[in-house]
N, C-alpha and C positions, 0 to 999 in steps of 0.2 A: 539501586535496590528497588526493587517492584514493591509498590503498596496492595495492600491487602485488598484495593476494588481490583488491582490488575491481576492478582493472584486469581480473583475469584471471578471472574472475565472468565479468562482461559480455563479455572476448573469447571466453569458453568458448559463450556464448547467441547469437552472433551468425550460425551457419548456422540459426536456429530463427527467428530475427529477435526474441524478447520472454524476458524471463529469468524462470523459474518462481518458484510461491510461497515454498518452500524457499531458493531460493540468493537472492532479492529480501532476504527477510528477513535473511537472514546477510548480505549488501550495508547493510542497515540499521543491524542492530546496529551491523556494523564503523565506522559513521557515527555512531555515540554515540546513536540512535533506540529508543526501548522497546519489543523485540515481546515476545511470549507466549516461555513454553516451549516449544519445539515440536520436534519429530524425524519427517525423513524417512528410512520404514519401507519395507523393501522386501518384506518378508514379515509376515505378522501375529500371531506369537509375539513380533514385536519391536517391535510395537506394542502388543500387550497388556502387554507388561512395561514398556513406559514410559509407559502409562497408569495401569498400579498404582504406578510411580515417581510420577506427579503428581498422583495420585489423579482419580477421577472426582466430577463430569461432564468428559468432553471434547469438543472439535470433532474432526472425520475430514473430510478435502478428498482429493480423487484429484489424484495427481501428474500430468501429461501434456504433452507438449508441442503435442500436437495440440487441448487441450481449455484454450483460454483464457479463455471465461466459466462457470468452473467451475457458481456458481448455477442459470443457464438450463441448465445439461443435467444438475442431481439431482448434481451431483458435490460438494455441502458437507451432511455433516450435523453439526447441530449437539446440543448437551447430552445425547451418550452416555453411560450411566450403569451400562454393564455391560460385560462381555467379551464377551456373546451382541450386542448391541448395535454394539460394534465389529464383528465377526467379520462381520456382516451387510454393515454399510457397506463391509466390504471385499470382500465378492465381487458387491457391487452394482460396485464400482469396477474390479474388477479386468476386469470386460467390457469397459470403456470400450475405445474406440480410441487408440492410444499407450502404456496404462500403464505408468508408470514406477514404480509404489509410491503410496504415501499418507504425508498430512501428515496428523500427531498434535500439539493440542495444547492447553495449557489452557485454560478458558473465561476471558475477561474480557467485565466488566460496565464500565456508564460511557454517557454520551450519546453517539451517534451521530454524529460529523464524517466530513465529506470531504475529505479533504486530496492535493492533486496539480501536476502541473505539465506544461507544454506548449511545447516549442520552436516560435515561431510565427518565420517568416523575415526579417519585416518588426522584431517588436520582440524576439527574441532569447527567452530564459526569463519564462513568466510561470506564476505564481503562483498556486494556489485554495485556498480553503479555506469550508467551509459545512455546512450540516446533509447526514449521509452516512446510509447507508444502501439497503434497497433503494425509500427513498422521493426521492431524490433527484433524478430527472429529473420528480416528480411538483413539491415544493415549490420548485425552480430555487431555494433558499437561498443565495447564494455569494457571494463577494465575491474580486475578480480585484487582483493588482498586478506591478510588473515586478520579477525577481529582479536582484540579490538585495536580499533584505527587507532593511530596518530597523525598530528595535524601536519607532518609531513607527506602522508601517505595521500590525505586530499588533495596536494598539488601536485603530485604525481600519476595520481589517478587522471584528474583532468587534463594537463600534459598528453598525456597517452592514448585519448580519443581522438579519432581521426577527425570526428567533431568539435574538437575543441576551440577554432574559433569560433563559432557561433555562440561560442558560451562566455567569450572574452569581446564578445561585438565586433562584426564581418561586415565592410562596407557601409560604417555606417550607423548601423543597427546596434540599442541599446543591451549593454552588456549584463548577463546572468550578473545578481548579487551573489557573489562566489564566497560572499561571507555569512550569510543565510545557507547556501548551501554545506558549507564547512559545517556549523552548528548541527545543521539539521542531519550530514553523515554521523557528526560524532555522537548526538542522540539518539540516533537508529542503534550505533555501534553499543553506545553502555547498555539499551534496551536488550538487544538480541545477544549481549555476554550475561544480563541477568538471567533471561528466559531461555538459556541452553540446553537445559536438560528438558525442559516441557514442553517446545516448539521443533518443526524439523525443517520449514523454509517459510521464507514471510516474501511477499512480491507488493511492491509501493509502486505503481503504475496506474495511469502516467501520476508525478511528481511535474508540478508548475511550477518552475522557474525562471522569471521574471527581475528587473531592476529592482522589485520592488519585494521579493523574495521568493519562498518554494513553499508551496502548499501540496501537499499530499490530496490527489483526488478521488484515486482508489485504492485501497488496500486488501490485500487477502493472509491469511494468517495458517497455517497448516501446523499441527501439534501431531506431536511423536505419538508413535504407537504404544498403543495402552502397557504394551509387556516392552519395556525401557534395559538396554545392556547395561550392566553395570559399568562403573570407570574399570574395571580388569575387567572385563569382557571386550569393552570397548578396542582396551590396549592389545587385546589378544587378536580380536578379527582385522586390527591396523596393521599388526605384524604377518598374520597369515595373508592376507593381499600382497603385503609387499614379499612375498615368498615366491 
């Protein structure tokens, strides 16, 4: 069940139509989900002091609500390793269009998943999860189910990627906590059956997982259009597709 800071998260993003990286993440946490340290900085004294709070390297992402594929427009840098370093990323960001401030926050390490979800009309909340990254529309890695999961549906999922030993440990190499990762599907999964009717896809990319578990690094959140079908409207346009 969604608490009423998450209810009001999502009603706060809804003349924007998609809820930014900062309040996504605190939406997350509030859902018992691992992200990074992280703080959104409005000015860059207050970022350099909660850089020196989490020590360096950090990421530096521009806040914006006009700026939703942060990557494609130079709006994420990644392993800052100074205050000159920040201070830069911040007046590259501060140009942008919208600026609302910057996200600060620590680096994690870990294999690269994708993890997401997609209110489709016909079958309701579905499910993904696959190798993430900015290689993902390249290796189409993924594996699709209907929400919400069960804990049988995570080891089939993983089974099913052509990736999947990397995530069980390949030559060697220490193997994904595939019980972090369980938790952390079946968390997304209760989240995104509460938030069904108020969201329309959520994208958790990259998702670090690691021995040591999965932390969410980026998240984006996109909310239904203001004029919402009803459940018999819904059930109508299901059935006329499939006509």
């Amino acid at each position: 069940m969604l608490s009423k800071e998450m209810v009001q998260i999502l009603s706060d993003a809804k003349q924007a139509g998609w809820v930014m990286e900062p309040e996504a993440k605190h939406l997350l946490s509030l859902a018992g989900i691992d992200v990074p340290r992280y703080r959104w900085v409005r000015g860059l004294e207050e970022g350099v002091r909660f850089a020196g709070e989490i020590g360096y390297p950090v990421a530096a992402k521009v806040v914006s609500v006009e700026v939703i594929h942060k990557s494609d427009e130079g709006g994420v840098v990644l392993g800052i390793d100074s205050d000159q370093g920040l201070s830069a990323a911040y007046d590259r960001f501060r140009a942008m269009r919208g600026f609302a401030g910057m996200l600060v926050e620590e680096m994690v390490s870990g294999m690269e998943l994708i993890v997401g979800a997609k209110i489709d009309y016909q079958f309701g909340p579905v499910i993904l999860m696959g190798l993430g990254g900015t290689g993902v529309e390249i290796y189409k890695d993924v594996a699709l189910r209907m929400a919400p999961l069960k804990e049988t549906d995570l080891e089939s999922m993983v089974k099913s990627l052509k990736a999947h030993q990397l995530l069980e440990g390949y030559r060697g190499s220490e193997p994904v906590d595939l019980g972090a990762l369980s938790r952390t599907m079946m968390l997304f999964s209760e989240m995104v059956m509460d938030m069904e009717d108020m969201i329309q896809s959520i994208d958790l990319n990259p998702v670090k997982c690691s021995s040591k578990g999965c932390i969410v690094a980026d998240a984006r959140i996109m909310l239904a259009p203001p004029i919402s079908l009803s459940s018999a409207g819904r059930s109508m346009l299901a059935r006329s597709r499939c006509q």
